[in-house]
N, C-alpha and C positions, 0 to 999 in steps of 0.2 A: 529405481535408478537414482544415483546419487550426483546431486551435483559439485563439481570437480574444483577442489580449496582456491586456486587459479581465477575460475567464474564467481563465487563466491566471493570473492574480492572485489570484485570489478564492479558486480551489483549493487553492493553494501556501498563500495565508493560512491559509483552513480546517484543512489540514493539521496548519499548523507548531502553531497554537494547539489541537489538538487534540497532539501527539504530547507540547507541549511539557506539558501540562494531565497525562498519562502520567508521565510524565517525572519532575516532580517529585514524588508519590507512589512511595514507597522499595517500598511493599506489593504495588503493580503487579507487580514482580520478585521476589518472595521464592519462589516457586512453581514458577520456569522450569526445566526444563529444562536440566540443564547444557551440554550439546552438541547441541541445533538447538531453534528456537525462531519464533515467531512473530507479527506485530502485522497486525490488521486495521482500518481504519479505513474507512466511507464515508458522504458526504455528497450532497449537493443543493442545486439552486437553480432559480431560476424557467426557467431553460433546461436544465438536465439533470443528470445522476447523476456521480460520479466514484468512487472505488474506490483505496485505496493499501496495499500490502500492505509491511510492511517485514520482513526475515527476518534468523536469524543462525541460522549454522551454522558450527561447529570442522572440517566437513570440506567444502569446496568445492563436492563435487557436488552434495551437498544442496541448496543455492542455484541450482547450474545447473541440476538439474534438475526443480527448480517453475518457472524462467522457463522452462524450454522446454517443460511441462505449459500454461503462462497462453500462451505464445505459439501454439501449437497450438490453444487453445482458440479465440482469433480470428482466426485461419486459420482455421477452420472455421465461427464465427462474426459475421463480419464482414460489414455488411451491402453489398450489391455493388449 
């Protein structure tokens, strides 16, 4: 199932003004982490949930391997 250019919009808006609202707050970062680290964000709307995870890691697998933790999970999760 595809999600509809409409939602897609609304997401991505939510998002950006949401990361961007992070973002400029210097004190959001003082705290992290030097070498892997992580941002959770999720939202909603009269038709459903969405979920955006953004990550940063100094060593590669660490990123590859939470996407392939989150992809497994809806593999396993996805409703059929």
């Amino acid at each position: 199932m595809m999600i509809e250019p409409d939602d897609a919009v609304r997401v991505i808006d939510a998002v950006t003004k949401n990361l961007a609202g992070v973002a400029r707050n210097r004190s959001n970062f003082e705290k992290l982490p030097d070498t892997f680290w992580g941002y959770f964000a999720r939202g909603h709307d009269a038709k459903g949930s969405f979920a955006v995870i953004l990550t940063y890691s100094e060593k590669t697998e660490d990123v590859d391997g939470l996407i392939g933790m989150y992809e497994e999970w809806v593999a396993k999760n996805k409703a059929k």
